[in-house]
N, C-alpha and C positions, 0 to 999 in steps of 0.2 A: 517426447516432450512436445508441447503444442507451443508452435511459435508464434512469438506476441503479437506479431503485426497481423498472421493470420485470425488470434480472437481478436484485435481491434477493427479488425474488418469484419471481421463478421457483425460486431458487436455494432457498427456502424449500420451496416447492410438490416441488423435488427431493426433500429431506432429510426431509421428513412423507413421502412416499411409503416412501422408501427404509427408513425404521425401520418404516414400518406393512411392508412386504412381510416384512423381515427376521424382526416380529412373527409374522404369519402363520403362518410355517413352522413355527413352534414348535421350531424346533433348540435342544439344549440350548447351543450355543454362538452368541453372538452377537458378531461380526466388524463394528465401525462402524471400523476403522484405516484410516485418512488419510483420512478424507470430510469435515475441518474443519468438522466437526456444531456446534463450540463450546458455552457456555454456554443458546442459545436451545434449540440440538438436545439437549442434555443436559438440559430442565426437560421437554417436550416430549415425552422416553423417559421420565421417570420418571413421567408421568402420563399414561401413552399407555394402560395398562390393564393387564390381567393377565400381570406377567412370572415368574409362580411355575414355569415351563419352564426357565428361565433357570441355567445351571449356571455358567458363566462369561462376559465382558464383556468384549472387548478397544478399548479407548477411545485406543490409543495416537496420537499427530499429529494433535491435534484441536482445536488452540487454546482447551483446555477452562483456566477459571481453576478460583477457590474458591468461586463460587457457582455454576458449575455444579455441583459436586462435593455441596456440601450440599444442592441437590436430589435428589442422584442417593441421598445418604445419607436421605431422609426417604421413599423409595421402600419403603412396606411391603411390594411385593410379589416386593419380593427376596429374602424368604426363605431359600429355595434356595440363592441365591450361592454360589461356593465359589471362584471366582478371577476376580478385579479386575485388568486389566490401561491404568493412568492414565500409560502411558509417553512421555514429551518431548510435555507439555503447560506452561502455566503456575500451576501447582497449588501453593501456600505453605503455610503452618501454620495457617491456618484452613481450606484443604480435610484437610487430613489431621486434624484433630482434629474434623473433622463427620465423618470415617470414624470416627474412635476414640471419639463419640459416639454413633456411629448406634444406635438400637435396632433396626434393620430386618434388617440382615446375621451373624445369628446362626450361620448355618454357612460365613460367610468365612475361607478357609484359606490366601487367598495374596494381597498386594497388594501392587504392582508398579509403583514410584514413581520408576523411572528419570528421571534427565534434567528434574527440575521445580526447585521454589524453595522448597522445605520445609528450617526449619531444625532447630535444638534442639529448639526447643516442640512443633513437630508430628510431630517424629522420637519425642519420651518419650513424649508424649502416645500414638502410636502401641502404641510398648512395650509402654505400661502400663493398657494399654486393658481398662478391665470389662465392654463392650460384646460385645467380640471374643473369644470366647469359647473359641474354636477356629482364634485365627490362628497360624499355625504359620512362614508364612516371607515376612517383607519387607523389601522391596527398594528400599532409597532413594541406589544409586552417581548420581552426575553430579548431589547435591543443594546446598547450603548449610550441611549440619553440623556447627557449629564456626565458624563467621561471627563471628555476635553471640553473646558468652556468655549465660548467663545469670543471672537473680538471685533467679526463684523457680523452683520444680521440680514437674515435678505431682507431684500425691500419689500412694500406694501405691505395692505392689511390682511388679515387670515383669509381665507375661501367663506362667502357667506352661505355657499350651501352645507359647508360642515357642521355635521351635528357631533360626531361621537368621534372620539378621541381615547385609542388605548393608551398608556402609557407603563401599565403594570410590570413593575419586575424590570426594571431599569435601573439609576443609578442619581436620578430625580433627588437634589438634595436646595437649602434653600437657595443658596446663590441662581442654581438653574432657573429654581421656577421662578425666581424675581426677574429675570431677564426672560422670559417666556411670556411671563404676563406683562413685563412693559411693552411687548411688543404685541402686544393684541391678540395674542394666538388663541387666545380662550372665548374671544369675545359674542363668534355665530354657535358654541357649543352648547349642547342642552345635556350633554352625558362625558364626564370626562374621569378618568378611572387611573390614579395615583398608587397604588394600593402598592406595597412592598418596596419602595424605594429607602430613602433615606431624609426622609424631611421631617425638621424640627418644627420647636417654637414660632420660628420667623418665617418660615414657608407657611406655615398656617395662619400665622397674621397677614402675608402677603395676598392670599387667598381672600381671607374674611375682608380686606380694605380694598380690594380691587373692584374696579364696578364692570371689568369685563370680562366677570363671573355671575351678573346678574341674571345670564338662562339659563344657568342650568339646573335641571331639575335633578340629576343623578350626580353624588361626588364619592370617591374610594378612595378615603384613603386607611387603608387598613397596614397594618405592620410596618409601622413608618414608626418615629420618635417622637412623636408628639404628648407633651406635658400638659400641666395645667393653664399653663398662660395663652399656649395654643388652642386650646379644647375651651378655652372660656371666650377665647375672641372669634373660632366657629361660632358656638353657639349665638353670639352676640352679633353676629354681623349684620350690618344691614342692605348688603349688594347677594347676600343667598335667600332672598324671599320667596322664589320661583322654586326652592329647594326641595326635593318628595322625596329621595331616598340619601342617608349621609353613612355611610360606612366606615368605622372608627375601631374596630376591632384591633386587638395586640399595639397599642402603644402605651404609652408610661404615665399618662395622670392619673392623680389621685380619684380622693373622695370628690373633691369642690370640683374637676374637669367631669368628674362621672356624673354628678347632679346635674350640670349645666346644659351637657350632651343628652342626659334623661327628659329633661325640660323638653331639648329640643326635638328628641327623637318621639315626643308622646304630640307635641304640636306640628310634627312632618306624619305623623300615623293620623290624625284627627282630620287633616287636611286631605288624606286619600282617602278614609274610611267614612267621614262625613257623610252622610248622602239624607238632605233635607233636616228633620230634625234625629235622624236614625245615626248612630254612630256604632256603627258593627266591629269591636277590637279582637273576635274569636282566634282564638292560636297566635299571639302575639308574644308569649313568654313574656309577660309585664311582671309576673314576679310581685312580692310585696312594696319592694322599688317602683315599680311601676304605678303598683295602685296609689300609693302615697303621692304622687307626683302627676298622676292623674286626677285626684281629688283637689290639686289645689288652680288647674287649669279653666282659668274662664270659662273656654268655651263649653265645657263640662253644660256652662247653664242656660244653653238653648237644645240641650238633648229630651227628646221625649221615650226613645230607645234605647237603651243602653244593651246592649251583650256584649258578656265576656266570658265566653265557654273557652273552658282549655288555655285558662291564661295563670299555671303554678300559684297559686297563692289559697292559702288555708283563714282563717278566722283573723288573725292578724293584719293579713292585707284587705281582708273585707272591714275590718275596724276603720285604717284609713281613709279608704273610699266610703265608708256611710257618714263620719266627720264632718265630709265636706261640706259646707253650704251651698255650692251649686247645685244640689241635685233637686231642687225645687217645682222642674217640669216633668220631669223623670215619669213617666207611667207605667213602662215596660223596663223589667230588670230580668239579665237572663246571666244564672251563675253557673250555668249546667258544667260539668267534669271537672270544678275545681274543692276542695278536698276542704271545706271551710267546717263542716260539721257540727253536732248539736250547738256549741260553742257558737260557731258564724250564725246559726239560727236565732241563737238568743239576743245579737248583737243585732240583727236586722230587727227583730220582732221590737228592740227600745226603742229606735232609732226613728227620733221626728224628724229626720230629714226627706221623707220620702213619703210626704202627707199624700199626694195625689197618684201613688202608685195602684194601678188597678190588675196586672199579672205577673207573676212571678211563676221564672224557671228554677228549681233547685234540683232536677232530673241529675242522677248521680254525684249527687254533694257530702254521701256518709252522715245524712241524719237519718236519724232514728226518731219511735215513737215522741220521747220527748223534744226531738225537734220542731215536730209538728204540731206538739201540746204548745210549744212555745209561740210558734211564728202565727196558729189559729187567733190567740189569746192576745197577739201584738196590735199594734199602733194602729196598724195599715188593714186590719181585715176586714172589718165592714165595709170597704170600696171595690177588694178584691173581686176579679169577674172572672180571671182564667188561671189558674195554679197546678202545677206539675212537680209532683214527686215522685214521679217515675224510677226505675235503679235504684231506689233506695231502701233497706230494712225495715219499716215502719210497721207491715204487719196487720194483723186484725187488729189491735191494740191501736196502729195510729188508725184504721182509717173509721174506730168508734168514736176516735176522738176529731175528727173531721165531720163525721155524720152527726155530733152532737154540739156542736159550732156554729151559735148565733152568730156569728160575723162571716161566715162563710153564707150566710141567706141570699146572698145579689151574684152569687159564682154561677156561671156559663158554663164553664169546661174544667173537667177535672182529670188528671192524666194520672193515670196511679202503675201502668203496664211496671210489670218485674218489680212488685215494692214487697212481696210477701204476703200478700192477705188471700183470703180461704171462702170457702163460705160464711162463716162466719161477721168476717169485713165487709162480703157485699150487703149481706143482710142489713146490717147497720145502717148502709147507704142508700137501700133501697127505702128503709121506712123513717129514713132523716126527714124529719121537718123542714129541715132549712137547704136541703142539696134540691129542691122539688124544681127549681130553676134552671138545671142543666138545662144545655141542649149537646155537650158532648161530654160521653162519659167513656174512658178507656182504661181499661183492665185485663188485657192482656199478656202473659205471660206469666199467670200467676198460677195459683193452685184452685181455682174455683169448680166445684164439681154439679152435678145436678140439681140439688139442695141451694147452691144460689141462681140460679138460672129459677128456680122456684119461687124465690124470695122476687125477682125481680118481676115475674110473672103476678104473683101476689099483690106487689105495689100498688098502692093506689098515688106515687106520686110518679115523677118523669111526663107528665103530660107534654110539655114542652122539646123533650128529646128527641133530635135528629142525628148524632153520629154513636152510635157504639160497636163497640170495640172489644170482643170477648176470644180472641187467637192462642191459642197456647195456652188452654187453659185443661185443667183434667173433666172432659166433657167427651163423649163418645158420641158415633156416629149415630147410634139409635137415642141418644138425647135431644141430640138436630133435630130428631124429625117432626118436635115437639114446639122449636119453635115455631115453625107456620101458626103454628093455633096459637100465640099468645098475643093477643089481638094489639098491643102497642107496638109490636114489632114491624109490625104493617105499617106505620106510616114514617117508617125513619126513613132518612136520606141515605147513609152509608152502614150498613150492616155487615160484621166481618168477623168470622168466626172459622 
């Protein structure tokens, strides 16, 4: 049997090696995670010698308490420091307030207090730290938060170099945060992350009424208790203006909390996605909620862009959104990968609200020929300049009825790639009176065999024509070699076949 003192010795003899080698190297990063260095290993680095090399410290799974911690804080030759990493150790409010003491770690910027037993005290203390001069982002989810109140508070105001504030997965309920936000802790933050605690109705009014939650742009609170009354004075508040991301996921309001939060979560997406008069919302899950609550948003009415590829919504949520009266400037509308089909085509084709629209995406929307009979025939064609039915079924059938479409006369660019048409289709388009305007025509990935490659050869219109597009199409290597000699092919820009 191996006697204990003999593996603590040895176990010792490991761990003085293991940091003097780690010393040596001079790396600016020093990686002691999961070597359960503990408290002895932890007094031992900090008096091991010169660690002014030292730019960060990763300590995480090391059975370190709070006296290791306040050796590691009386460690002058830390200097340097710049990120502290004390993750799922047993570290309380006297290690974290010998960090918010320390004089030694003057250029500490990040410390990283996952998973320990740090409560109030050591959490404000942290805050409000004069020591820390330049702590910018910590990290205390999986702590004791909100356990034990408290009854006195440290002194001063928060650290004004803090920006981000974990607090996830704590125990955050409203009394806490009302006493958290009297005391200014929130006031230098621009990111602070609530999410899994225990806050009601009043924590979330406390929030919305405090003005020393007016920077932050990032708020969490996800799986918390939050109702309607809460979710409605979010929404409303006027100290979250600076607001861009609010995360509200798994709590308890209704309808009237879900509309309020929709409101605000479509005017925090509008205000990131903006960009001049372009408002890009693609992959946003807006859902038919979305659209509806989108349509009734002012600033809807200085957009000249609009896309919303990949945003769930079928004919229903596109009813909403053509509704609206703002869409007055609108010239670009882009529906691609949302599933509205012949049905959404006929509801844009009525629709006056989108007098001055000049290109339209419907690139995998599930219409068909009759979609296209519809949206040619609509309100909006004769201004139309650039239109894409690309992925969609429409076939020889739509694109006769595209090539025979007085209101498509003034189109530029026409994108039909994977829509099903043949010879047949291009023919059509080739000897359309009113397509003679392209200058991009793409039809790629269709069925087109030598017979349109003929047709287009044939043409006497496309004068105009600078990009085509014939890739994947049933055309063979000794058809190519046919096109050199079709004398329009000569002076296009991008030919791709």
């Amino acid at each position: 049997m191996n006697d204990p003192h003999t593996q603590r010795g040895n176990r010792d003899q490991y761990l003085v090696g293991l940091i003097r080698d780690k010393l040596a190297a001079q790396e600016p990063l020093l990686d002691l995670r999961h070597e359960s260095i503990g408290d002895a290993g932890l007094v031992f680095l900090a008096r091991a010698g010169d660690l002014s090399h030292v730019k960060s410290i990763d300590l995480g799974w090391n059975e370190i308490t709070s006296a290791g911690v306040k050796a590691l804080a009386q460690a002058a030759s830390l200097k340097n420091l710049k990120h502290l990493i004390l993750d799922s150790n047993k570290i309380g409010d006297a290690g974290a307030s010998a960090l918010a003491d320390s004089p030694c770690l003057p250029q500490l910027k990040t410390i990283e207090l996952t998973n320990n037993r740090v409560g109030d005290e050591g959490a404000l203390r942290l805050v409000k730290s004069r020591s820390l001069g330049k702590l910018e982002f910590l990290e205390l989810e999986l702590n004791r938060v909100g356990k034990t109140p408290l009854t006195k508070f440290p002194d001063g105001p928060a650290n004004t170099s803090l920006r981000k504030l974990n607090l996830k997965r704590n125990r955050v309920g409203n009394a806490t945060l009302a006493d958290w936000a009297r005391t200014g802790a929130f006031a230098p933050l621009n990111h602070l992350n609530l999410g899994w605690n225990v806050i009601g109705d009043e924590g979330a009014k406390t929030l919305a009424n405090s003005p020393t939650v007016s920077g932050l742009n990032y708020l969490g609170l996800d799986s918390n208790s939050i109702r309607n009354e809460g979710a409605l004075a979010l929404a409303n508040s006027k100290n979250l203006g600076a607001l861009v991301h609010l995360f509200m996921g798994d709590n308890d309001f209704g309808l009237q909390g879900e509309q309020a939060l929709q409101e605000l979560h479509l005017s925090l997406l509008i205000k990131r996605k903006l960009s001049g008069a372009t408002l890009n919302l693609n992959g946003q899950r807006l859902g038919h909620k979305g659209l509806r609550t989108l349509a009734a948003t002012k600033a809807l009415g200085n957009v000249e862009t609009l896309t919303l590829r990949n945003n769930h919504f079928d004919h229903k949520g596109l009813k909403f959104l053509l509704d609206s009266s703002h869409l007055g400037k609108v010239t670009s509308l882009n529906l691609m990968g949302n599933p509205v089909g012949n049905k959404g085509a006929v509801i844009l084709a009525d629709s006056g609200n989108l007098a001055e629209l000049t290109a339209l995406n419907m690139e995998n929307t599930r219409i068909t020929a009759i979609g296209a009979l519809a949206l040619v025939r609509g309100k909006g064609g004769p201004i139309l300049r650039e239109l894409n039915f690309s992925n969609n079924n429409i076939g020889d059938k739509g694109a006769k009825i595209l090539a025979r479409s007085e209101n498509l006369s003034n189109l530029k660019s026409l994108r039909l790639w994977n829509a099903g048409i043949g010879d047949t289709g291009l023919l059509a388009i080739a000897q359309s009176p009113y397509l003679s305007n392209l200058t991009e025509l793409r039809v790629n990935g269709n069925s087109i065999r030598p017979a349109g490659l003929a047709a287009l050869a044939d043409s006497k219109n496309f004068s105009s024509l600078k990009q085509l597009d014939l890739r994947r199409n049933k055309i063979t290597e000794a058809d190519l070699l046919l096109m050199p000699q079709i004398e329009k092919l000569k002076t296009l820009e991008v030919f791709r076949f």
